[in-house]
C-alpha positions as CSV (number, residue, x, y, z in Angstrom):
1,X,0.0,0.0,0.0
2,X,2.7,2.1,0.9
3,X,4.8,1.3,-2.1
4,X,1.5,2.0,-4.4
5,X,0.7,5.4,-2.5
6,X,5.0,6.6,-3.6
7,X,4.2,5.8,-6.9
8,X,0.8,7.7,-7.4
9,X,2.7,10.5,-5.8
10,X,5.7,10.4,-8.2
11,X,3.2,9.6,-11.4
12,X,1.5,13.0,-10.1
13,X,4.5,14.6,-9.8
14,X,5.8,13.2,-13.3
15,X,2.2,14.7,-14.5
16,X,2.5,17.8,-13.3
17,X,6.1,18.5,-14.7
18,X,5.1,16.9,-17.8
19,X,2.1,19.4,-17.8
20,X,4.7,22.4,-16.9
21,X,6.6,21.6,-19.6
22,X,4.1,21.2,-22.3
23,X,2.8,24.8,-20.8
24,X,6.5,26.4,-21.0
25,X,7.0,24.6,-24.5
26,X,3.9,26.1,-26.3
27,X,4.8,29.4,-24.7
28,X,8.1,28.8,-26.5
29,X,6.4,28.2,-30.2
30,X,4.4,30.8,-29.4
31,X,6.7,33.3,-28.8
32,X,8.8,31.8,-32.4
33,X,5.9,32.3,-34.2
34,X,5.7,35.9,-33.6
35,X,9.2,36.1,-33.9
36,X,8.4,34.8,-37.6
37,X,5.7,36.6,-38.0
38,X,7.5,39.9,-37.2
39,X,10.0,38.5,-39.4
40,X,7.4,37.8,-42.3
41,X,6.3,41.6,-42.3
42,X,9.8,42.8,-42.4
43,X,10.5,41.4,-45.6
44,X,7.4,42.4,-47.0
45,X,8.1,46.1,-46.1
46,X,11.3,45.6,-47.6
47,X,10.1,43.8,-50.3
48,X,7.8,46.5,-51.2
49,X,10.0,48.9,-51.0
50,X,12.3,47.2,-53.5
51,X,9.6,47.3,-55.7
52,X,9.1,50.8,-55.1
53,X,12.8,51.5,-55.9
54,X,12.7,49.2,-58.8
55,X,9.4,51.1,-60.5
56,X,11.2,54.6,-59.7
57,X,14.4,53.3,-61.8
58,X,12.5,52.8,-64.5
59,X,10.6,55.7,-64.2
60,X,14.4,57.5,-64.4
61,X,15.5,55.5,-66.8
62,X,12.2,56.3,-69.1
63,X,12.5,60.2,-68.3
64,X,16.8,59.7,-69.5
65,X,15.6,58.8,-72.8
66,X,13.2,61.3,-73.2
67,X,15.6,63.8,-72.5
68,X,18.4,62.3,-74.1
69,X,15.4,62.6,-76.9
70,X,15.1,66.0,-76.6
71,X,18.7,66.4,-76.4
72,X,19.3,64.9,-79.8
73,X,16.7,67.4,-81.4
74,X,17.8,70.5,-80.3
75,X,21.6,69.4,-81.4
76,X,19.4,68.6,-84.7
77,X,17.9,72.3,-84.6
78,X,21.2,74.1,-83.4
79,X,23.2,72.3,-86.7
80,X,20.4,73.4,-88.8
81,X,20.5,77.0,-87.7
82,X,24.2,76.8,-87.9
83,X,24.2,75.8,-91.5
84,X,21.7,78.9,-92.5
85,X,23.5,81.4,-90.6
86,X,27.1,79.7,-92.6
87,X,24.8,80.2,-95.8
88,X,24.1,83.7,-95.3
C-alpha cells in the first residue's frame, strides 16, 4: 500500500512536470511564431520597398531617354540654324 501510494505520488509529480513543460514549450512556439511573423512583415516592407525602388528606376531610366530625346533634337535644330547662318 505504501509502495502503491510513492508511486501515485511520483506519477502525479511526473504529471504535473510533464504538464509544466508542455505549458513552458507552447509558450516557447508561441513566442517563435511571432518572432516569424515579425519577421514575415519585415521582408514584405522591404520587399515593397524594392519594388518601389525598382518602379522609380524605370521611371528614371524612361525620363533619360526622353531627355536624351530632346537632347538629340535640339543638337538637330542648333546644326540646322548653324548651316543657315554659314549660308548667309
Amino acid at each position: 500500500m505504501q509502495h502503491s501510494k510513492r508511486e501515485m505520488e511520483t506519477a502525479a509529480k511526473l504529471i504535473d512536470k510533464l504538464h509544466e513543460e508542455r505549458k513552458q514549450m507552447k509558450q516557447r512556439i508561441k513566442n517563435k511564431n511571432a518572432v516569424v511573423m515579425q519577421q514575415e512583415q519585415q521582408i514584405q516592407q522591404r520587399q515593397e520597398h524594392v519594388e518601389e525602388a525598382s518602379r522609380a528606376v524605370q521611371e528614371m531610366r524612361r525620363e533619360m531617354d526622353r531627355k536624351n530625346q530632346e537632347v538629340k533634337e535640339l543638337e538637330g535644330e542648333v546644326q540646322i540654324g548653324r548651316a543657315k547662318l554659314e549660308e548667309a
